[in-house]
N, C-alpha and C positions, 0 to 999 in steps of 0.2 A: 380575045376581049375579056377573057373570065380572067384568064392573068394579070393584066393591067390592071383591072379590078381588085386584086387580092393584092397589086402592091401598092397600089392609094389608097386603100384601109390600114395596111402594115404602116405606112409613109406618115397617117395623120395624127397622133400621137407625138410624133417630134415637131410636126410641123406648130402643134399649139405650142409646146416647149418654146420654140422658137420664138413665138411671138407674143409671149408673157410679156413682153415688154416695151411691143411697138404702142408705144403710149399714142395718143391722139396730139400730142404737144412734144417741143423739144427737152429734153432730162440729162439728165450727169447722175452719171451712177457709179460711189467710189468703196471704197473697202476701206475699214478700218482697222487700225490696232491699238491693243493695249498691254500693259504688260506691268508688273511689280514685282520688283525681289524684294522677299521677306524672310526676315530671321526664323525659323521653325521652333516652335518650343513646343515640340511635340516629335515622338520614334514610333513607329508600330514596325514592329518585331516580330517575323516568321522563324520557327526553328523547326525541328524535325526531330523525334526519339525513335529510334527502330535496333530491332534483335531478331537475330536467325538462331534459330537451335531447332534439334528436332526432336525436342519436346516440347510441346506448343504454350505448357502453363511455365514452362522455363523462360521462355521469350516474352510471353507476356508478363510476367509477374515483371521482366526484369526492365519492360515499358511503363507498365503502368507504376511501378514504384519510383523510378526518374521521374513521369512527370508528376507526379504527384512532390516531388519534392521541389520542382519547378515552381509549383502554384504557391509553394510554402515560401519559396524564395522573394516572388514578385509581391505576393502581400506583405513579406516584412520590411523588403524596400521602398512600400506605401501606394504598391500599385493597387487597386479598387478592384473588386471579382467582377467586375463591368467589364474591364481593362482586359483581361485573362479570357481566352478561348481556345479549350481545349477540345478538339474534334474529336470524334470519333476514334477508333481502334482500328485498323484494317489489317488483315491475314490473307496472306494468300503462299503455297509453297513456292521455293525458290530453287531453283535450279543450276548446273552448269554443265558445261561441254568440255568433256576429254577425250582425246583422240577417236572421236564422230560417234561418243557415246554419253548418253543424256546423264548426271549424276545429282541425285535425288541430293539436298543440303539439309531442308527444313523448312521449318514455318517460318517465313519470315513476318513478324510484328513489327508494323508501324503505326505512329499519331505526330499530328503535327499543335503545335502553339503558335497560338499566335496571342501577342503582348503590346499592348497601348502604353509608352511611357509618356508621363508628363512631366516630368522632371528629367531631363537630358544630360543633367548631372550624374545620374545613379547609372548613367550607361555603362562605366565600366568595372563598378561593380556588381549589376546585374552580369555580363557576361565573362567575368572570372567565378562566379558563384555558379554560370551554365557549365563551365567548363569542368570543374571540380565533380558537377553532378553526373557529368558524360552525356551532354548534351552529343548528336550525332553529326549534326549540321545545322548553324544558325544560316537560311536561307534568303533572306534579303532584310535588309533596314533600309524602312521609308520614313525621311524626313516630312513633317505635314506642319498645319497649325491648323489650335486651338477654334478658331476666328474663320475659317474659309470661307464659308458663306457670305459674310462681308467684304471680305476680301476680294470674295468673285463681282461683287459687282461692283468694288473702284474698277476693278481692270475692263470689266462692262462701261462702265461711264468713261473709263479715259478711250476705248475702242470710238464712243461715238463722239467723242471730243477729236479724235483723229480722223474722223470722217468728216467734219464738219470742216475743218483746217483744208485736207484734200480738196473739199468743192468748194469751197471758198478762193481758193487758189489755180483751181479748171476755169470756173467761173471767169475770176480777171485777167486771167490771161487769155481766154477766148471772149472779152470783152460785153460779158451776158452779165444778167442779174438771176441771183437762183431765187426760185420761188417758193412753197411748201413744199416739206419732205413729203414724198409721195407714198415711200413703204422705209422698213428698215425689217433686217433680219440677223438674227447671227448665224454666222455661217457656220462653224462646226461643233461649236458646241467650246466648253471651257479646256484648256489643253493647261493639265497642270504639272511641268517637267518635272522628276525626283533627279538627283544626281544616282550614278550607279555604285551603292552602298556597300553589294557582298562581298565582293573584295576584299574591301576595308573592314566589315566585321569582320570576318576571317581572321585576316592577319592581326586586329586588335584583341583576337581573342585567346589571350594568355593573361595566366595572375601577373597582376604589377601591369598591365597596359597603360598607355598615355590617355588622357581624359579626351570623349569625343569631341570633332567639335564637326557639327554637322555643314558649315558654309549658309548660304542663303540658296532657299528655292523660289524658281519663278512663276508668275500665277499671270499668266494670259487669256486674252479675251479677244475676239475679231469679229467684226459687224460687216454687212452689205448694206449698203443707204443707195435708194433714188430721190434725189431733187427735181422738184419742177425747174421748167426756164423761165420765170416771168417774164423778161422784154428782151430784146436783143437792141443793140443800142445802132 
């Protein structure tokens, strides 16, 4: 009996789940979307500087003087020291394996940057100018805008315009009149896709590259709506 007990306690938990939504009245309940491509006029740019040597102010000295010339680069191509985030320093030795015996390298020193462009123009200047510098690895470039917040909630508004379309549409064809919306939710949250960039910096990263061009990113939005039934005819 004690068992049975312990699993209608474990059991009622789902059981509420379940019936969050046996309403007292009949309802339509639909999902919605929305979506916008938009031109990006905006980069944020990860890159990477790191040096192994084993002597530790050799590696560093030969980190922190790239990026310092990094920072000198991006302000003179009118990036903003807002724009500029350069992390920390990180050390730790670096090791390798030869025939099942450990071999001491050095200190390896690394930082990474990261870089806000707003001007999508200077993209290939900024990175023939990383390049020149011995940048180690530009690490991803994410297309964004300026504007998102905005942006997130046309894709908001067109979500519950396509929820509205849906039960408008359940409705007449199960021959019902909807009545007040009875809740509305978004379901996951804003899903805002990039295209996959590193690649492409990569291989655009030589002097003389062709000029970016970043394509359009998409800015989605998805709602859960319940309707009442007013009448059933």
């Amino acid at each position: 009996m004690r068992r049975i007990l312990l699993l209608i306690l474990c059991l009622l938990p789902f059981a509420a789940r379940a019936d969050a939504l046996l309403l007292p009245t009949p309802y339509v309940q639909v999902t919605g979307h929305g979506a916008l491509n938009v031109t990006p006029d905006m980069l944020r740019i990860s890159l990477t500087v790191e040096q192994t040597d084993k002597n530790l102010s050799v590696a560093k000295n030969s980190v922190t003087d790239r990026v310092q010339k990094i920072i000198a680069l991006a302000k003179r191509l009118g990036i903003a020291a807002r724009d500029i985030d350069a992390t920390v320093i990180y050390i730790a030795p670096q090791y390798d394996w030869q025939n099942n015996t450990r071999r001491y390298l050095g200190q390896h020193v690394s930082r990474s940057v990261h870089l806000t462009l707003h001007d999508i123009n200077a993209y290939s200047d900024l990175v023939d100018g990383l390049v020149k510098i011995g940048v180690t690895s530009i690490d991803s470039v994410l297309a964004d805008h300026s504007d998102l917040a905005k942006l997130k909630t046309q894709a908001l508004a067109l979500a519950v315009q396509d929820a509205h379309a849906k039960a408008a549409a359940l409705a007449a064809s199960a021959d019902v009149t909807l009545g007040p919306v009875y809740s509305i939710s978004e379901n996951s949250g804003f899903n805002l896709p990039r295209p996959p960039l590193m690649a492409d910096a990569r291989m655009a990263a030589v002097p003389g590259g062709n000029a970016y061009n970043p394509g359009n990113i998409e800015i989605t939005a998805d709602v859960q709506m319940v309707y009442l039934i007013k009448q059933v005819h």
